[in-house]
N, C-alpha and C positions, 0 to 999 in steps of 0.2 A: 645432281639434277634429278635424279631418279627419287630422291627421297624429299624434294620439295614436292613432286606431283603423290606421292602417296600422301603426303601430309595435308596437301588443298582438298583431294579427293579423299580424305578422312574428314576433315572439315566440311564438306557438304555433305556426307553421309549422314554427321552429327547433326548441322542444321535441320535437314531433312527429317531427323527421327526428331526431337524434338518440333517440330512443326505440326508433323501426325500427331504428338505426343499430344500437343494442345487441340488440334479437331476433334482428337476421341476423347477430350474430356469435356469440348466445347458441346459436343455431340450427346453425349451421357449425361451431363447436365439438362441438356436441354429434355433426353428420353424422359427422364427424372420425374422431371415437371410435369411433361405430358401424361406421364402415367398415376401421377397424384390428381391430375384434373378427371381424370378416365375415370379411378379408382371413384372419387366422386360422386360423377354421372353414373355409374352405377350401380351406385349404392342408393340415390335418388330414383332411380328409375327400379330397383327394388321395391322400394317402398310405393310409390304409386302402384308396380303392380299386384304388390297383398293389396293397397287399398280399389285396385280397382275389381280383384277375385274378391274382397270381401262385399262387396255391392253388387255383384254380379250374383254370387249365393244367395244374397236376400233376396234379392228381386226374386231369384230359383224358386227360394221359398214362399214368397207371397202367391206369385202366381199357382203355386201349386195350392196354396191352403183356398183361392178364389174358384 
């Protein structure tokens, strides 16, 4: 009898880890994603801000040449 209850309660410990096993992949997966959409935005919001320093410097300079 004693080695039926170690054996059910090996059996749920396995279920158990395999269950987490699948959230942390469900989970990492999904970080994955989000950090390719991030990486992204930016990289986009990079580039608008040279383009908004490089209009900002003109403008520097015109007002200064008026």
């Amino acid at each position: 009898m004693n080695f039926l209850k170690v054996f059910k309660l090996s059996q749920l410990i396995l279920e158990y880890l395999l269950y987490v096993q699948d959230c942390l992949q469900s989970t990492n997966t999904w970080m994955q994603q989000d950090r390719q959409q991030l990486e992204k935005y930016i990289a986009a919001a990079r580039i608008r801000l040279r383009e908004l320093d490089s209009g900002y410097r003109m403008s520097k300079r015109e007002l200064r040449r008026a």
